[in-house]
C-alpha positions, 0 to 999 in steps of 0.5 A: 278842483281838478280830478286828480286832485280830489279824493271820493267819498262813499256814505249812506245810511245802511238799510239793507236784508242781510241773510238771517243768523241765530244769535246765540253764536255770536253774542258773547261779551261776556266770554271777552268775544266782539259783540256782533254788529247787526244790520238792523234792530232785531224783532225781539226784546232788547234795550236800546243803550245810546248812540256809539261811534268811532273814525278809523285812518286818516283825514286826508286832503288836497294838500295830503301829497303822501301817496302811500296813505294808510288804508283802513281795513273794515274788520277792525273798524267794525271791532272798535264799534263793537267794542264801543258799544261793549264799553256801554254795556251793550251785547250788540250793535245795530250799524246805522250810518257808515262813510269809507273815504278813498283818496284819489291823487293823480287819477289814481283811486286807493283799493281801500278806504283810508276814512271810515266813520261808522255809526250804530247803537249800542243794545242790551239783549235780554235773552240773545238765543232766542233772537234771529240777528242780520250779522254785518259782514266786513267783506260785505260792508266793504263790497257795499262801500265800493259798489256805491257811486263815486263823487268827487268832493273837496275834504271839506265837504268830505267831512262835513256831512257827518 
């Protein structure tokens, strides 16, 4: 496959410190707010309710010739994984797995992904104020996404990892 032909994928799996915030901010599913998304599971009491996922934008391949694909915004991404967590009846979500797809055609790379699959799980804490959480950040999660090393891969590879 040619360069300016493939397109790059970004995955890993997120394990990283993330400066520590009190919780009681920004848990809040009752009050019709996002449960926050969490870089790893707090020390605290919580209930581990199951796996939740979600895909935004487009699959995109070497037959995709639109050069204005659709870009995903990593702030609404993470809202939908929030709600989805919320829908299981979870008041956080612990992200475990995220992959932000950027197209290349022409050599030219897009700004911002126009695939990202997010992974976490959803969980039940009992008493959120008395818990410290490492809220995820978009501008952050999207800065960590770019900052990895491209590879140039065919959409079926793309795609095929998760």
């Amino acid at each position: 496959m040619r360069r300016s032909q493939g397109m790059m994928v970004l995955s890993c799996a997120i394990a990283v410190l993330a400066a520590l915030v009190p919780a009681g901010r920004a848990v809040g599913a009752e009050g019709g707010e996002a449960v926050p998304l969490l870089w790893e599971s707090p020390g605290c009491d919580h209930d581990k309710l199951g796996t939740v996922e979600i895909e935004a934008g487009e699959r995109v391949s070497e037959q995709t010739r639109d050069l204005m694909v659709p870009l995903v915004d990593y702030g609404r991404a993470m809202k939908r994984l929030s709600e989805a967590a919320q829908q299981r009846g979870g008041n956080a979500v612990v992200l475990r797995w995220h992959q932000g797809v950027y197209f290349t055609r022409n050599g030219k790379q897009s700004r911002k992904p126009v695939y990202v699959k997010l992974r976490g799980a959803a969980i039940r804490l009992p008493a959120p104020e008395q818990c410290r959480l490492q809220l995820v950040d978009a501008d952050e999660l999207e800065a960590r996404s770019l900052g990895g090393k491209p590879v140039n891969v065919s959409s079926g590879d793309a795609y095929a990892g998760e």
